[in-house]
C-alpha positions as CSV (number, residue, x, y, z in Angstrom):
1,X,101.3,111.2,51.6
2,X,105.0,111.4,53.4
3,X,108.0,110.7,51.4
4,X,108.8,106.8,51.4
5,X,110.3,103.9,49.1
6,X,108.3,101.6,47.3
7,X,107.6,97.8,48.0
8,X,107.4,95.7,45.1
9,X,106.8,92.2,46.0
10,X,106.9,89.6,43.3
11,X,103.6,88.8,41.5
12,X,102.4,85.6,43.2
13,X,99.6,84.8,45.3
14,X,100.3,83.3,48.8
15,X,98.2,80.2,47.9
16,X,98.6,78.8,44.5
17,X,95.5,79.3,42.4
18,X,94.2,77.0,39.6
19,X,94.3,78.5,35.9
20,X,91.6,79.9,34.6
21,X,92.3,77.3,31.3
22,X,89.3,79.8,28.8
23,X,91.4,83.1,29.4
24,X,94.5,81.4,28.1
25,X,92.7,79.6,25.2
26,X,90.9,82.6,24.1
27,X,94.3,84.2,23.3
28,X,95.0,81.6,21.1
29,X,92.2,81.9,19.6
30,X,91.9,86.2,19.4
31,X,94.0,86.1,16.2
32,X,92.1,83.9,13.9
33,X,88.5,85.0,14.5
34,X,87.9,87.7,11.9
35,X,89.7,90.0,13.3
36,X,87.8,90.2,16.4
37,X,89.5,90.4,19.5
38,X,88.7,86.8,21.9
39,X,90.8,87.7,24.7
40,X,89.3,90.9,25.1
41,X,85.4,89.7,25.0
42,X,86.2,86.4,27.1
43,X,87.8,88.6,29.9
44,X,85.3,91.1,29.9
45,X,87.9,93.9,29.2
46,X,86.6,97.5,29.1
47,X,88.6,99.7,30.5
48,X,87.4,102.9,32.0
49,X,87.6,106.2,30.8
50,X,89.1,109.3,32.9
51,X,85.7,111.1,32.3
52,X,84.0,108.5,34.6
53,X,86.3,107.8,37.0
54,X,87.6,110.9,37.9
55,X,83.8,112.0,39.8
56,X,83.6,108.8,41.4
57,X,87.2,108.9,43.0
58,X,86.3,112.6,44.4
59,X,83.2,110.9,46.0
60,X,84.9,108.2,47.6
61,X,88.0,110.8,48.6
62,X,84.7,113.1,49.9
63,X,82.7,110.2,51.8
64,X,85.7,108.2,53.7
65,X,87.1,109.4,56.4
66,X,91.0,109.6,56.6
67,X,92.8,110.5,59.7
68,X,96.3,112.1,59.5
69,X,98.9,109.2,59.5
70,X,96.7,106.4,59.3
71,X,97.9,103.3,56.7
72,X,94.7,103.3,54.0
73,X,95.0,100.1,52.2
74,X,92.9,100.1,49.1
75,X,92.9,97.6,46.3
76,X,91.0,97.2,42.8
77,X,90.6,93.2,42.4
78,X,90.3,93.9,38.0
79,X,92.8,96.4,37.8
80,X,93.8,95.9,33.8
81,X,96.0,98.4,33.6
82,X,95.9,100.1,37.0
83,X,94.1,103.4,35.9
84,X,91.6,104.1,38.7
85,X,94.4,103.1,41.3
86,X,96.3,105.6,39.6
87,X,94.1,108.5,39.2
88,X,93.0,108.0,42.5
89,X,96.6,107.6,44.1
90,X,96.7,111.1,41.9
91,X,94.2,112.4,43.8
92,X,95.5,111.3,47.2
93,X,98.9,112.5,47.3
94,X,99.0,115.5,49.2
95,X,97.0,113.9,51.9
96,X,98.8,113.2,55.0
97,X,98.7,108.9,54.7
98,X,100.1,105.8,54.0
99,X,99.0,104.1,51.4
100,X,98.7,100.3,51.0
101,X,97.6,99.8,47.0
102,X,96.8,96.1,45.7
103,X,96.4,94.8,42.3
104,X,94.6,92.1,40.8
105,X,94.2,90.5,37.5
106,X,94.7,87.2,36.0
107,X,96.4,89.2,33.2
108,X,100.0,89.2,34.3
109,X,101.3,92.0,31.7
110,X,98.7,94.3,32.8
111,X,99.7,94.1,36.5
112,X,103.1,94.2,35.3
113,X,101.8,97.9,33.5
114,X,99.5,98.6,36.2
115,X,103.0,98.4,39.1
116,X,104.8,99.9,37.1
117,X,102.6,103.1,36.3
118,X,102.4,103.2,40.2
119,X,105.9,103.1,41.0
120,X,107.0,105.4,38.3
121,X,104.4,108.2,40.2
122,X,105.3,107.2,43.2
123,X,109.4,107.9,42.7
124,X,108.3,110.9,41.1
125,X,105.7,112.4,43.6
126,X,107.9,111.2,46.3
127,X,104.9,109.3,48.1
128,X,104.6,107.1,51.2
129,X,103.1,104.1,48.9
130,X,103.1,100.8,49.3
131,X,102.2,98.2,45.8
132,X,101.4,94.8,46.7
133,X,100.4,93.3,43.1
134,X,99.2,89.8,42.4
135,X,98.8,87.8,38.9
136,X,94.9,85.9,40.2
137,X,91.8,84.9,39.6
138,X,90.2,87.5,41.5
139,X,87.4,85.1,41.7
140,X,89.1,82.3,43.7
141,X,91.7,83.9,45.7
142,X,89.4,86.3,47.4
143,X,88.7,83.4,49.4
144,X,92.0,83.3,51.2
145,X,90.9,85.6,53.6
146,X,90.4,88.4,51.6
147,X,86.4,89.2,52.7
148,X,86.1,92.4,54.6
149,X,90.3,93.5,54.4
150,X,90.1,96.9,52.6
151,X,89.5,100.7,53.7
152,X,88.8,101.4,49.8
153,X,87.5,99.1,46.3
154,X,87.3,101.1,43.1
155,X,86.7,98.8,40.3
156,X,85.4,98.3,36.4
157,X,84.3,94.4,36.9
158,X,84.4,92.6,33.9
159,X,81.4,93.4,31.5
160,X,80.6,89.9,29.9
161,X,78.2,86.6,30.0
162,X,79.9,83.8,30.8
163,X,78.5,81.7,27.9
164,X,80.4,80.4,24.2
165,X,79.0,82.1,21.4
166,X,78.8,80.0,18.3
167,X,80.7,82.9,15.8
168,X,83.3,83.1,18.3
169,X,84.0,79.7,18.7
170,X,85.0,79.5,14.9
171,X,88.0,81.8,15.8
172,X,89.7,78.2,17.2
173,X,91.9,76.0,15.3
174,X,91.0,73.1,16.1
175,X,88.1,70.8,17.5
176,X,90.3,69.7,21.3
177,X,91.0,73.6,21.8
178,X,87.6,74.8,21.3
179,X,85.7,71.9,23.1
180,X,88.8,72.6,25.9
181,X,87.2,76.2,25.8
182,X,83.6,75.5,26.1
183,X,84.4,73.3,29.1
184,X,86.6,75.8,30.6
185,X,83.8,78.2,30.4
186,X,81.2,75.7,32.0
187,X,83.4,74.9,35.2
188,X,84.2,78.5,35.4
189,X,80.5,79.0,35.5
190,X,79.3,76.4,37.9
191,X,82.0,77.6,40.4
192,X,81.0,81.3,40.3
193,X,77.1,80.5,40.8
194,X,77.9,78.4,44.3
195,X,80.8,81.2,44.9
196,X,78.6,84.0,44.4
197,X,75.0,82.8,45.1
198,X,73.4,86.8,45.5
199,X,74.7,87.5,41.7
200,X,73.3,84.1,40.3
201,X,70.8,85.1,37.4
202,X,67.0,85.1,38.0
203,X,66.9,83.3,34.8
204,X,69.4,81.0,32.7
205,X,69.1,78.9,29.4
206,X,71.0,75.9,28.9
207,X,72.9,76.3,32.4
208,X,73.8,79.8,31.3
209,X,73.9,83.1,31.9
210,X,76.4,84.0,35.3
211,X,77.6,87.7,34.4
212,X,81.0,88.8,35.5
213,X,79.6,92.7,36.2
214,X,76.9,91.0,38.4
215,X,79.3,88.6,40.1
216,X,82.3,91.1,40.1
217,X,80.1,93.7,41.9
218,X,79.6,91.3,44.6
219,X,82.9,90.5,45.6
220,X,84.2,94.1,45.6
221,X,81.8,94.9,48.2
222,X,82.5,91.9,50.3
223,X,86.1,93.3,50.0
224,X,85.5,96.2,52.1
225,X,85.9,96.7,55.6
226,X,83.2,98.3,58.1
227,X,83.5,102.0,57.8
228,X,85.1,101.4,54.2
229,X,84.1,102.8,51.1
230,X,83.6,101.1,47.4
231,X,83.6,102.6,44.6
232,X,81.6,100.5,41.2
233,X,81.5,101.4,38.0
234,X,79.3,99.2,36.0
235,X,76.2,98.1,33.1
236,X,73.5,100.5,34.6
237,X,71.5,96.8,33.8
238,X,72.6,96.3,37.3
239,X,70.3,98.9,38.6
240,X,67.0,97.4,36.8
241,X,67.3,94.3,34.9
242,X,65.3,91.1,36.1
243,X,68.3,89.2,36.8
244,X,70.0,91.3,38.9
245,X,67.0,92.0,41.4
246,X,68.6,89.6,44.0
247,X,72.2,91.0,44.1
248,X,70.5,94.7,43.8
249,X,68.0,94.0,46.6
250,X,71.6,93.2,48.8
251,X,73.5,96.2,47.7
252,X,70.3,98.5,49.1
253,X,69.9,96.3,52.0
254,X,73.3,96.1,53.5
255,X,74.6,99.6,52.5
256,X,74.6,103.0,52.3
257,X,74.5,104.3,48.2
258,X,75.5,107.8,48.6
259,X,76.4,108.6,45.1
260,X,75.3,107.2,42.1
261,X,76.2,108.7,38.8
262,X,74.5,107.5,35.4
263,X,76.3,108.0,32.0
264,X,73.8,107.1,28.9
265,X,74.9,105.3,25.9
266,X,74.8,108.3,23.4
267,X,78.5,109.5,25.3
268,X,80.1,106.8,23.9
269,X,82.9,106.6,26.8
270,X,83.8,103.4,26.4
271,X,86.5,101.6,23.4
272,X,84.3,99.2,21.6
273,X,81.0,99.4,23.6
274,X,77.7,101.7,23.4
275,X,76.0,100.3,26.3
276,X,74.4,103.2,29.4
277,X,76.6,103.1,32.7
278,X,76.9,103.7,35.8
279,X,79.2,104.4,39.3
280,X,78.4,104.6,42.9
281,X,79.8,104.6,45.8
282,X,78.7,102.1,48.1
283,X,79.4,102.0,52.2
284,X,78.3,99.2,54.6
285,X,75.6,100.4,56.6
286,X,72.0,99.7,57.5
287,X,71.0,103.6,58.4
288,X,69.5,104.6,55.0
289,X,70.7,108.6,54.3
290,X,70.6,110.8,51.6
291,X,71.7,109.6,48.2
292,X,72.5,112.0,45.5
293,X,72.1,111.0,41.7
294,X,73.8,112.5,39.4
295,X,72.9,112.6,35.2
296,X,75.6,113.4,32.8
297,X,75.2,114.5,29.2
298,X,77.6,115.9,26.8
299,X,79.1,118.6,28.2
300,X,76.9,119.1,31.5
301,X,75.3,117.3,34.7
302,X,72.1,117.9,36.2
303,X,72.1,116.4,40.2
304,X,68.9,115.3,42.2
305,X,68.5,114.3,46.2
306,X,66.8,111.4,47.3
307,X,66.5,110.5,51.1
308,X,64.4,107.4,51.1
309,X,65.3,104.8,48.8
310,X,63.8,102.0,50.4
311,X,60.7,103.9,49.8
312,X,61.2,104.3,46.1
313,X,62.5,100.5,45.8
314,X,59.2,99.4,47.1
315,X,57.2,101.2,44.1
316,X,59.4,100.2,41.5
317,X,59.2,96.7,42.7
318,X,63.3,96.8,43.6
319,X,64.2,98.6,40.3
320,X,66.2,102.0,40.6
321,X,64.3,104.2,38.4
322,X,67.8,105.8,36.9
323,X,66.3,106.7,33.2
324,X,64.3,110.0,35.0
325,X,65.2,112.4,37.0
326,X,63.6,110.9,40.2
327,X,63.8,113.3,42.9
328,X,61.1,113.8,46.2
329,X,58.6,115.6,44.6
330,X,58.8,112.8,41.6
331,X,59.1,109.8,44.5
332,X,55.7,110.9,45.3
333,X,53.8,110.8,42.0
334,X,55.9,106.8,41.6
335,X,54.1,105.9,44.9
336,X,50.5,107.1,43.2
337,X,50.9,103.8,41.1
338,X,50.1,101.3,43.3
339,X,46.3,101.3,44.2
340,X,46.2,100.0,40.3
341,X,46.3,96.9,38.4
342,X,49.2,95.8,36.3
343,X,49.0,95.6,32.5
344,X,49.9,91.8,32.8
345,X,46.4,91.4,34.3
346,X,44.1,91.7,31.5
347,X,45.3,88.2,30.4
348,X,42.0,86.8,32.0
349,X,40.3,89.1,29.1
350,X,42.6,87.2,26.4
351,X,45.6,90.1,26.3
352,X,48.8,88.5,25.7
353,X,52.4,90.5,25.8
354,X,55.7,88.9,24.2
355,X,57.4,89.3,21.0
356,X,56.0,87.4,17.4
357,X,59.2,86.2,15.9
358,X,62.9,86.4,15.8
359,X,64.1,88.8,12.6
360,X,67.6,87.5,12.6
361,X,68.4,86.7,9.0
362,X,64.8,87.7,7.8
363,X,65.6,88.2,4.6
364,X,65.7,84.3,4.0
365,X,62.5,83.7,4.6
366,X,60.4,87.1,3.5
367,X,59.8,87.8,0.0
368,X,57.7,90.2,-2.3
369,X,54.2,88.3,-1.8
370,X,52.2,86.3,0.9
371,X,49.1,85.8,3.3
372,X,51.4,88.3,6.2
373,X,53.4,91.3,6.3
374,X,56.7,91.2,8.4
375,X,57.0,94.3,10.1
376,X,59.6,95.6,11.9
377,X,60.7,98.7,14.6
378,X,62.0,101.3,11.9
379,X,58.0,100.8,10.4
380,X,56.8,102.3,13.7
381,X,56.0,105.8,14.9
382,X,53.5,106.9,18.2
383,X,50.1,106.1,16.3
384,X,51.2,105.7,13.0
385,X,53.2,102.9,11.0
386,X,54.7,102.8,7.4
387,X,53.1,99.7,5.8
388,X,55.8,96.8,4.9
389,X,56.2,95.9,1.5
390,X,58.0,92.3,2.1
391,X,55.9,89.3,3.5
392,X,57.2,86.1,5.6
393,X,57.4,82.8,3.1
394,X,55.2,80.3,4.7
395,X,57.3,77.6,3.5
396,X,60.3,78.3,5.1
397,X,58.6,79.9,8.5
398,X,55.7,77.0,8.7
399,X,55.2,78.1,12.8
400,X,53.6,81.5,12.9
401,X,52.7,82.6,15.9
402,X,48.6,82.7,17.1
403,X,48.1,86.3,17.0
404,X,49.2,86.8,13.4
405,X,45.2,87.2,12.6
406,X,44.5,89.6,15.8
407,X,44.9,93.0,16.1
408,X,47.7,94.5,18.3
409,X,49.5,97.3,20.0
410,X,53.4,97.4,19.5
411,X,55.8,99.3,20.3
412,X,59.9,100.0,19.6
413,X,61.9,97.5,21.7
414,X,65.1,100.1,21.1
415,X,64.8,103.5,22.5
416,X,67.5,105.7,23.9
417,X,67.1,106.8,27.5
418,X,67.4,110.6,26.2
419,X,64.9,110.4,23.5
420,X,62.0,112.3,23.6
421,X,59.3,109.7,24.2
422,X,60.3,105.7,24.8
423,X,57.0,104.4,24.5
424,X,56.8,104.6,21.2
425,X,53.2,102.6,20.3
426,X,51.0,101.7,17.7
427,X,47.8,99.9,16.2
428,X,48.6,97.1,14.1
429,X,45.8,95.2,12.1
430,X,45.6,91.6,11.7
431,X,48.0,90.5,8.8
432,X,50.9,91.5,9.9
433,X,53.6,89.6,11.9
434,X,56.5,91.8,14.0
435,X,59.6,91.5,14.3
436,X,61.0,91.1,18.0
437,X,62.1,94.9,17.5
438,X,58.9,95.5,18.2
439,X,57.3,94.1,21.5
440,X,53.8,93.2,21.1
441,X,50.7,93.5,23.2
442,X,48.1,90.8,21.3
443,X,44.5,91.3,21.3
444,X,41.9,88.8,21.6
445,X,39.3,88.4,18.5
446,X,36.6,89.3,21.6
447,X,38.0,92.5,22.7
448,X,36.1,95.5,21.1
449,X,37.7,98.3,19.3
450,X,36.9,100.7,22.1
451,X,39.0,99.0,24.8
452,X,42.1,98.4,22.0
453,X,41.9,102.2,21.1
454,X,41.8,103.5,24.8
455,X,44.7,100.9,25.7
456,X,46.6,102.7,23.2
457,X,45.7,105.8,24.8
458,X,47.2,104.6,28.2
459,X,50.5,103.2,27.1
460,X,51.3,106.3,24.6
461,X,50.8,108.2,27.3
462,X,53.1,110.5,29.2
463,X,51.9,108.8,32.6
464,X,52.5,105.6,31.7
465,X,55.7,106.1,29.9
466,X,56.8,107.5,33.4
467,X,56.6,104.5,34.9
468,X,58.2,102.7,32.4
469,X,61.5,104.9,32.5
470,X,61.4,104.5,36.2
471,X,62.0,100.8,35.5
472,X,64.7,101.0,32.7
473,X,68.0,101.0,32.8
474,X,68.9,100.1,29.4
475,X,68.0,100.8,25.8
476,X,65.4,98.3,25.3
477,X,62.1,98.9,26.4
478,X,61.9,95.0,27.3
479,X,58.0,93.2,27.3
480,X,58.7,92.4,30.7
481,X,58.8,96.1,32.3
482,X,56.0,96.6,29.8
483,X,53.7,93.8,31.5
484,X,54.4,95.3,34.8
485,X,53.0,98.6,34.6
486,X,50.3,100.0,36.4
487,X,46.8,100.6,34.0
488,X,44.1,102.6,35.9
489,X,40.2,101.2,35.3
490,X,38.7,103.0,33.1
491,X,34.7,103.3,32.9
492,X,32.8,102.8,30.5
493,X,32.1,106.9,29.4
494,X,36.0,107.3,29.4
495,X,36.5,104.5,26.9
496,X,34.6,105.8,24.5
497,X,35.9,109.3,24.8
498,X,39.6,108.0,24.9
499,X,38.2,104.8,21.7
500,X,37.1,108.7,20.1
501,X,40.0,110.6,20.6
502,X,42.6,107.7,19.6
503,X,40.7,107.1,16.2
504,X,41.0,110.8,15.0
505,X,44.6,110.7,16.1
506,X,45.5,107.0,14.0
507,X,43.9,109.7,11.1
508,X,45.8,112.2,11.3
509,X,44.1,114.6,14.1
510,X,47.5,116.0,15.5
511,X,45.8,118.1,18.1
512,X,44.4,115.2,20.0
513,X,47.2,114.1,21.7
514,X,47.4,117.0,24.4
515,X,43.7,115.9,25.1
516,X,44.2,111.7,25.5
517,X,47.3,112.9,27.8
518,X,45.0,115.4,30.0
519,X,42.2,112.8,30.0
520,X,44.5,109.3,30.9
521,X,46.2,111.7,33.2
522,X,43.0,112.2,35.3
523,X,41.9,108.6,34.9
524,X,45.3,107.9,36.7
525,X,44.0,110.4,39.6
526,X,46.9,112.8,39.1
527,X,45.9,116.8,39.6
528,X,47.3,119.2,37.2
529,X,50.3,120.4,39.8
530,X,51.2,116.7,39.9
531,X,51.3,116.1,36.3
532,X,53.0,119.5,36.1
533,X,55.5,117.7,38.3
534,X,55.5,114.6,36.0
535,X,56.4,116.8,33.0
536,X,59.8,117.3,35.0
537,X,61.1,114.6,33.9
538,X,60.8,115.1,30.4
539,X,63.6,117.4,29.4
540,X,62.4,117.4,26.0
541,X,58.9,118.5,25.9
542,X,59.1,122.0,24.6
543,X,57.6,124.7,26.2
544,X,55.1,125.0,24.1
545,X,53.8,121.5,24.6
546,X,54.1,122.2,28.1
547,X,51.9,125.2,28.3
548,X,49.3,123.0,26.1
549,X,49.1,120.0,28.3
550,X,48.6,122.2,31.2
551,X,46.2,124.3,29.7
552,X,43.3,125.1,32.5
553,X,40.2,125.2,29.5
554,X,41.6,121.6,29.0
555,X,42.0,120.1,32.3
556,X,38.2,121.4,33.5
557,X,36.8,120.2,30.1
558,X,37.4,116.0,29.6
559,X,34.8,115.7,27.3
């Protein structure tokens, strides 16, 4: 960028905007509430870390393209405290440009920090660069003719639920201040679900639920121009979640995703938060070209190519299968999936999938004695489960659920994206109730042992765990992914092979697992190259595993 002052306008808006009364209140309140911090959760504030950023700036540098002299204007409508405009302003400056940056927050001292960082690098660097901050809600004032203005977005969106939580709302002082917040909250709310109709949530409870990522997302691509670039770093929720499907069915739509790189939980990058994330660079555009995803772990990266993601939106029924390493080859064996049923649709033989009962404070109402068992996700391994030694008091939980006398499959509802296995399933007798760390797949009284036993076959199953990580993109492996996976039809000499195998493994018979995976495998019609293929994606099989589940003796003997 050519040598140049810098403009500093003041830090209003050219239309007055109403306050956002909950940001202010939750200040107040930030001091008193066990030491938690209000302001911070209510805002959504997690600012991003350099190790992040810093690839997704060199991918939107990489994919727009800048022409000697031109004015680039590029704004970041949550700036906090101006770090990504920084870095990439830092990344920019020997490029022959002029550079139009704008600011946005509602909190005034952080575009105070976030102008000032800019100008102190621009004096120094000697740029051609151009600060135009304002103190907003980014929300409302991207209605004064702000859709469609800017050559560049890069920002974090909030990460929060617009929604009061109860333990929070003790941090207030008094009655008028917390009722003033709650209110606050519910206008703020309403506004952003007619604002932002594409990020409004599949699902609410109580007339709640709008999430600032979701909504924030939205408006920073309606920010750019045509021929523009944006740059999102968000929840990788976004990607797979139920809620999100309308907004994500939009983003693929209406524009070109040319990088998209996924960060899991276990890097810890972010101040206060263990949740997986994601960035990607986002362009308007209807032509659908290559996109290339990226997975980062401590200390490395592993890229894949994918050129039809329309294609692999249609088989994971507008998820983005980010958990796997989903390249062509892997596209293919996704598409395989749907000539078959869905798990949900063995409720017409009496199979019911949920969770039993909310654990939260269990250990009021269990004690050393009882009718059932309360059982919960550490108790669980892949075919095995330590027994429970504390029961639910039926006088304080009166309303157990049905299937508390039925036999049932569950399965951890927490499991890390780089774990081993997800799918980590069991077979639980009648007796036992689970906590809703486990999800549960409920057996009717009718069904006989041999379908239970080859059902647990199918979902411990490599197969059918690849599906599932196709449509996760958080640490929970939800019911309602669960439900939606594909089951193949299994005759009647494969159940009792599979009923066989699954009862010598729930006793102890280690060496049948490589044989149920071989034997579901071919029930799912895949060949040995494709489940080869499939095995991929599964960075922690060991080679040894590997050479037993492809084993030829094995795949030309199922019986």
């Amino acid at each position: 960028m050519k040598s140049s002052s810098v403009i500093q306008p003041n830090l209003f808006n050219e239309t007055p905007i109403a306050p956002v009364y909950h940001f202010d209140l939750a200040k107040e309140a930030s001091h008193t509430w066990n030491g938690k911090n209000l302001d911070e959760r209510s805002a959504g504030k997690f600012y991003t870390p350099k190790e992040i950023a810093l690839p997704l700036i060199k991918q939107i540098i990489d994919v727009y393209n800048f022409k000697k002299g031109d004015t680039v204007s590029i704004i970041d409508p949550f700036c906090g405290d101006g770090r990504l405009l920084l870095w990439t302003v830092e990344q920019l400056k020997d490029v022959e440009i002029n550079l139009e940056v704008h600011l946005w927050d509602y909190d005034e001292f952080a575009v105070e920090s976030a102008r000032k960082q800019l100008s102190d690098f621009s004096k120094l660097c000697k740029c051609n660069l151009r600060i135009i901050p304002k103190v907003a809600d980014s929300f409302e004032v991207f209605f004064n003719n702000h859709e469609s203005c800017y050559d560049i977005v890069i920002t974090n969106p909030p990460w929060e639920v617009v929604k009061p939580d109860p333990e929070e709302l003790v941090g207030f002082v008094n009655d008028d201040s917390r009722q003033c917040y709650v209110d606050s909250l519910k206008n703020f709310s309403d506004r952003l679900q007619l604002d932002f109709p594409l990020s409004k949530p599949s699902k609410m409870y109580g007339g709640w639920g709008v999430n600032l990522a979701r909504t924030g997302t939205e408006l920073a691509l309606r920010l750019v121009k045509k021929g523009g670039v944006t740059g999102i770093v968000s929840p990788s929720s976004l990607l797979a979640d139920q809620n999100s499907e309308t907004l994500r069915k939009w983003i693929f739509d209406n524009h070109h995703i040319s990088h998209l790189n996924v960060f899991p939980a276990e890097l810890r990058l972010f101040k206060k938060v263990d949740q997986p994330s994601v960035t990607f660079v986002a362009s308007p555009a209807v032509d659908k070209r290559e996109m290339v995803i990226e997975h980062y772990s401590h200390g490395s990266s592993s890229a894949v190519n994918v050129s039809d993601i329309s294609e692999l939106m249609k088989v994971t029924d507008n998820k983005f299968p980010i958990s796997a390493a989903i390249g062509e080859d892997q596209l293919d064996l996704l598409s395989k999936f749907s000539s078959f049923e869905k798990l949900e649709d063995l409720s017409q033989i009496g199979v019911w999938i949920g969770r039993e009962l909310d654990e939260t404070g269990y250990k009021q109402w269990t004690k050393n004695t009882g009718n059932y068992k309360f059982i919960k996700g550490r108790n669980v391994q892949r075919f095995v489960f330590e027994d429970s030694l504390i029961y639910v008091d039926e006088e304080i939980k009166q309303k157990l659920p049905a299937s508390k006398d039925n036999y049932k499959i569950v399965w951890r509802d927490v499991s890390r994206p780089t774990q081993k296995r997800r799918m980590i399933p069991t077979l639980i007798p009648p007796g036992y109730i689970a906590g809703n760390s486990l999800g549960v797949l409920t057996l009717n009284s009718s069904i006989s042992d041999t379908e239970s036993l080859s059902l647990l076959a199918i979902m411990s199953s490599l197969v059918f765990e690849f599906q599932v990580r196709a449509n996760l993109a958080t640490s929970h492996v939800s019911s309602g992914v669960v439900r939606k996976m594909r089951i193949p039809n299994l005759d009647s000499s494969s159940k009792k092979m599979l009923a066989r195998l699954v009862k010598e493994r729930l006793d102890g018979v280690l060496e049948n697992e490589s044989r149920i995976e071989i034997t579901v495998a071919k029930q799912y019609q895949f060949t040995k190259k494709e489940f080869e293929t499939l095995l991929t994606t599964f960075p922690k099989i060991t080679d040894e595993e590997r050479e037993e589940l492809l084993d030829d003796k094995k795949w030309r003997n199922d019986k």
